[in-house]
C-alpha positions in Angstrom: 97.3 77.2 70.7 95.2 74.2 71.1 97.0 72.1 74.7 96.8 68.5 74.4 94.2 66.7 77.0 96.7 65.6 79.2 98.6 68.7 79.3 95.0 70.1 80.5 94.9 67.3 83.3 98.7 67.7 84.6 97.7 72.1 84.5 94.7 71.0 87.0 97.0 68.7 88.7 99.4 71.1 89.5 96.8 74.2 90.2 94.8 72.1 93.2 98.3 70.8 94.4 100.0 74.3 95.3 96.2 75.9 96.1 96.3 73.6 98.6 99.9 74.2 99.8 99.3 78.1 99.8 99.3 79.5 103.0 97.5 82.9 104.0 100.7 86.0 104.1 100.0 89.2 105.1 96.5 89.6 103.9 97.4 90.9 100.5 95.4 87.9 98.8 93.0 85.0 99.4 95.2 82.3 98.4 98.5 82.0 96.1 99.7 79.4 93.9 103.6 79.5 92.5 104.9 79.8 89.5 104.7 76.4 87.1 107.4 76.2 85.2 106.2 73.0 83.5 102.2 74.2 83.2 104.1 77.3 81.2 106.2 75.3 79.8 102.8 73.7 78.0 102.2 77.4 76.1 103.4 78.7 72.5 103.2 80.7 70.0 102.5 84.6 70.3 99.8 87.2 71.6 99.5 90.7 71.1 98.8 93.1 73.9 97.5 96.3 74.1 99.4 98.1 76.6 97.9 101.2 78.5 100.3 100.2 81.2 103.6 102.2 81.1 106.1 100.7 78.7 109.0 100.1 80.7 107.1 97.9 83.4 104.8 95.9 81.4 108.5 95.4 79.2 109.8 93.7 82.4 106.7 91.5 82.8 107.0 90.4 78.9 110.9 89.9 79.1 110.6 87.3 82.2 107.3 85.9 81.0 108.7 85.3 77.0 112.3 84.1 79.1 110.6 81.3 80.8 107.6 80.3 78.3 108.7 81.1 74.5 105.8 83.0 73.8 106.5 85.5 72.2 104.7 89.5 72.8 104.1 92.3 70.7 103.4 95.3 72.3 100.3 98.3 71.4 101.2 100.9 73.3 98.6 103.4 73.8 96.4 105.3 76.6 93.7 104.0 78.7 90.6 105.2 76.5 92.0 105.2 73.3 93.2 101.4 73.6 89.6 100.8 75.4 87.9 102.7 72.4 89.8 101.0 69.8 89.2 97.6 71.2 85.4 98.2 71.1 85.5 99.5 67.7 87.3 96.4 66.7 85.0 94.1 68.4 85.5 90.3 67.7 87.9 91.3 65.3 89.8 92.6 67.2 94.0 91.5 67.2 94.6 92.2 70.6 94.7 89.1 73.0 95.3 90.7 76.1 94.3 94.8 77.6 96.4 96.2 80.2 95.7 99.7 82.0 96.7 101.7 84.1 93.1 102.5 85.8 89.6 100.7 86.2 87.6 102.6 84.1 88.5 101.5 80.4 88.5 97.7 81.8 85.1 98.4 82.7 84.2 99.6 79.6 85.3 97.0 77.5 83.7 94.7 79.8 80.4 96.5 79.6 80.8 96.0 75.9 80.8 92.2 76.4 84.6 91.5 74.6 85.9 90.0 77.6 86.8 86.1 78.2 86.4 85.2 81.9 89.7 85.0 84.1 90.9 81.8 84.8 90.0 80.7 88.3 93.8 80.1 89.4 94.7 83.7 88.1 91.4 85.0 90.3 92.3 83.6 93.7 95.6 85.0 93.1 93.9 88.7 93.7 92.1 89.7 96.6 88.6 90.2 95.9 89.3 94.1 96.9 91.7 94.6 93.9 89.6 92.8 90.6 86.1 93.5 89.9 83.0 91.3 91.6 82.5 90.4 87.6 85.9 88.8 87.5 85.8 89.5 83.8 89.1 90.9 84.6 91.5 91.3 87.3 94.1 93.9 89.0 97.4 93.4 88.0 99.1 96.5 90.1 97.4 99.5 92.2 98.3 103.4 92.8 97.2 105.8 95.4 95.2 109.2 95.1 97.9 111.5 97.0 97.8 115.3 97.5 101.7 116.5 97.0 102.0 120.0 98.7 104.6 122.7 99.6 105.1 122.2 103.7 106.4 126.1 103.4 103.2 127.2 102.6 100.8 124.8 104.4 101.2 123.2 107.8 100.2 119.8 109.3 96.9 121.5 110.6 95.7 123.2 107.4 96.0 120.5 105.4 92.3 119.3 104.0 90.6 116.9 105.8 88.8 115.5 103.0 89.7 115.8 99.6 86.0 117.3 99.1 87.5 120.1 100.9 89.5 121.2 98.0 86.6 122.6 96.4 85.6 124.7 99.4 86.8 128.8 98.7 89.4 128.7 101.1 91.9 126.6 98.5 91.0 128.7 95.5 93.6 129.2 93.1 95.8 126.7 95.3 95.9 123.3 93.8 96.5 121.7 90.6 95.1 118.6 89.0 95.0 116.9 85.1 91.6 116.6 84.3 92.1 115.6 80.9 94.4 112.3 82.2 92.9 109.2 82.8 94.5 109.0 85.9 92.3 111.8 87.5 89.3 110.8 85.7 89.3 107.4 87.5 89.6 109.6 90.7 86.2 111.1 89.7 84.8 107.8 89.0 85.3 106.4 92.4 83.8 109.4 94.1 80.7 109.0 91.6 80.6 105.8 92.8 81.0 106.6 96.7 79.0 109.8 96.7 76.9 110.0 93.8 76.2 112.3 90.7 74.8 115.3 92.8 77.8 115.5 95.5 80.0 114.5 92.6 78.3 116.9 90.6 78.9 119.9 93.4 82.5 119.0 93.9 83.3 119.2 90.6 81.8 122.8 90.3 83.9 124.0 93.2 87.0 122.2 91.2 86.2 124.5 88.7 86.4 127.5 90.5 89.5 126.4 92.5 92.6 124.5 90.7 94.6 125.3 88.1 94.9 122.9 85.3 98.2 121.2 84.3 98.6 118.6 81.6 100.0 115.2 83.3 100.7 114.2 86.5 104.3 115.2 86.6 103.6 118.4 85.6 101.1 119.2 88.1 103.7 118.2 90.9 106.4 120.1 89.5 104.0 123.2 89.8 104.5 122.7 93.3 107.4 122.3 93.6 108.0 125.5 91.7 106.0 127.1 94.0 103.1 128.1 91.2 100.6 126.5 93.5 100.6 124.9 96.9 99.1 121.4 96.2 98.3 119.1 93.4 96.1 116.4 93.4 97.7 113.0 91.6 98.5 108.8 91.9 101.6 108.6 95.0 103.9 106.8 92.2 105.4 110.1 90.8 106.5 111.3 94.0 108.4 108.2 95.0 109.7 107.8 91.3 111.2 111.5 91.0 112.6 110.6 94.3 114.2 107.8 93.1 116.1 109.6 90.7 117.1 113.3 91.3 114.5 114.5 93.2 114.8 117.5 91.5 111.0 117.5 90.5 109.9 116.9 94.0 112.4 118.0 96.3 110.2 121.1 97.9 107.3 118.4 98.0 105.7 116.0 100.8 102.7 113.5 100.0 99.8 113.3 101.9 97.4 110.9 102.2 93.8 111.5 103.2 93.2 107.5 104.2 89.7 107.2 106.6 88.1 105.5 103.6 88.1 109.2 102.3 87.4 109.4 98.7 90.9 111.0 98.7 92.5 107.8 99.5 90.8 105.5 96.3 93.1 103.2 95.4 93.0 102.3 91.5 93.5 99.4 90.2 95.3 98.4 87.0 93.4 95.9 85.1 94.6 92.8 83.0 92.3 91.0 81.2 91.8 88.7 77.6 90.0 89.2 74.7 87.2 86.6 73.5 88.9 87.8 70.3 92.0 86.2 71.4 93.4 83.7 69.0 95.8 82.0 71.7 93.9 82.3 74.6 95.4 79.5 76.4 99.4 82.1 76.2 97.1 85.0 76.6 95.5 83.6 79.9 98.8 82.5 81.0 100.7 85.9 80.7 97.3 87.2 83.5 98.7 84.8 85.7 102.2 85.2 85.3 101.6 89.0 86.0 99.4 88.2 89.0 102.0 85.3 90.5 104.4 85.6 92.8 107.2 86.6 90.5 105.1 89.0 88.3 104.4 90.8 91.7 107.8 91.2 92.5 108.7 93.4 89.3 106.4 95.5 91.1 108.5 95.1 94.6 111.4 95.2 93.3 111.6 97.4 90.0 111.2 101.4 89.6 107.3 101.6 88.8 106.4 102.1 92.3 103.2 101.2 92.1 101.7 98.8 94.6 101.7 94.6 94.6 98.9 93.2 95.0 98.3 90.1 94.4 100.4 86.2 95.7 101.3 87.9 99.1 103.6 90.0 97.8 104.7 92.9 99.9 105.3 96.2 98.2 108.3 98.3 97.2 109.4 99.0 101.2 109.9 102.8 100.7 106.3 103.1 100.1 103.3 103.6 102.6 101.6 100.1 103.2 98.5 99.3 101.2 96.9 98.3 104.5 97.4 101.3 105.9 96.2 103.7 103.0 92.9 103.2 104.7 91.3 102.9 101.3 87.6 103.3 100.4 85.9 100.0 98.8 85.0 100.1 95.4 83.8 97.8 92.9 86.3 98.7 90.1 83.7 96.8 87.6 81.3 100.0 88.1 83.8 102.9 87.8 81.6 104.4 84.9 83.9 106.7 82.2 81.0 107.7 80.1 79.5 109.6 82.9 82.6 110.7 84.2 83.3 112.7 80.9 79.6 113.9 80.8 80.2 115.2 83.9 83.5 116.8 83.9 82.8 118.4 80.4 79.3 120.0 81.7 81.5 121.6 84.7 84.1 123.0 81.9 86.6 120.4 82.8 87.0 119.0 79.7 
């Protein structure tokens, strides 16, 4: 929807007035402006998101966000590459005004395919610079954490792997599980080929090979260990608190580990948000970025049953989770997690 001039002016007005109110929280971004009820107030019509994200959070954030501005959002729900794929096929015809994901990746790949409008600079220095790419074609919206879930009956504190490049050494063969066909692993490869490089990614990937059992999903993996078919699965820390959360009964003979020591274990993935040049309301589409990335948009997040990690507005996490600054992440550009290769890769090893 086209905004009136002075609509524009009072937006700016109001963006440079609580920028410079914002004061620095615990770290978890650069700067934070509230919610604006009246700049939100300014948006109408509808977008259409593709959704990679899972359905019932990204239904929370379009509930509150359609509650307080009118706009109204149709949801494509879909996975990470075949949304990214689609969207690129599409090209500037594309319907979608807005892509979430779950990982880096397909954000990166859309961007690399030049279909992205930039981020508006009060939704960017809402997100640490460690959590949206150096591009800012994008940004994070939400993060997870590369975990290894294992049976304590069958491994103790000092046999656990120091490295996750130790899972591929001969002593864990036929011991841990993993999804290689999930986007969610995949992203996992693309930060260590971004960290280590093709060859050691290359090598660890052959030793995968030899050593893990495959499982299809995350949950499923986990549940293998808990049914004591293998001691240790590979997978994002969300589905261990989120079983836990409920019954427990898929998780209950399980305890997460993480590798943290900038280990490429510990990657921490970010979930991307970003709009389409394509978009034909940019100005509701750019909004709903920063409604996600503000303070209350951050608190679904805190407070709902995703368990995935805040990170943008100083926002603390969901409190039964470890704290982001002490995952003792690696750094990663998420703007050059490269998918292509990834599946080159993973299929020459026999992954995929």
């Amino acid at each position: 929807m086209k905004i009136r001039a002075n609509a524009l002016a009072g937006i700016a007005l109001a963006a440079t007035a609580a920028l410079s109110l914002a004061a620095c929280g615990n770290g978890t971004a650069s700067s934070a402006a509230p919610e604006s009820a009246a700049a939100d107030a300014n948006v109408s019509g509808e977008i259409t998101v593709y959704n990679a994200q899972h359905d019932t959070l990204t239904k929370e954030w379009v509930d509150a966000f359609t509650k307080q501005t009118g706009v109204k959002v149709t949801l494509r729900q879909g996975s990470d590459s075949e949304l990214s794929n689609q969207i690129i096929q599409e090209g500037a015809a594309s319907p979608a005004d807005v892509f979430l994901t779950e990982n880096s990746p397909a954000m990166a790949q859309v961007e690399n395919a030049g279909l992205f409008a930039d981020i508006d600079k009060a939704t960017v220095d809402q997100v640490p610079a460690a959590y949206r790419p150096s591009t800012n074609k994008w940004t994070g919206i939400a993060a997870r954490s590369t975990v290894l879930v294992y049976d304590k009956t069958k491994i103790s504190d000092d046999k656990l792997p120091k490295s996750m490049l130790d899972l591929a050494k001969p002593e864990w063969k036929g011991r841990w599980a993993a999804s290689p066909s999930g986007a969610d692993f995949q992203a996992i490869v693309a930060a260590l080929l971004e960290q280590k490089g093709e060859a050691a990614t290359t090598e660890w990937l052959k030793g995968m090979k030899d050593n893990f059992k495959a499982y299809k999903g995350n949950s499923t993996a986990m549940k293998a260990v808990n049914a004591g078919e293998v001691d240790a699965a590979l997978i994002y820390h969300y589905y261990y608190y989120g079983d836990q959360a409920k019954t427990g009964e898929n998780s209950n003979k399980v305890t997460p580990y993480f590798f943290k020591n900038q280990d490429p274990g510990a990657f921490l993935s970010v979930s991307g948000g970003g709009v389409l040049k394509s978009s034909k309301n940019s100005a509701a589409a750019q909004t709903f970025i920063k409604f996600i990335t503000g303070k209350q948009g951050q608190e679904v997040l805190k407070n709902g049953t995703s368990y995935e990690y805040a990170i943008a507005s100083n926002v603390d996490s969901n409190a039964k989770l470890v704290p982001i600054r002490d995952l003792q992440a690696p750094t990663v550009d998420p703007a050059k997690l490269n998918s292509a290769k990834v599946t080159d890769l993973m299929t020459k090893a026999g992954l995929l």
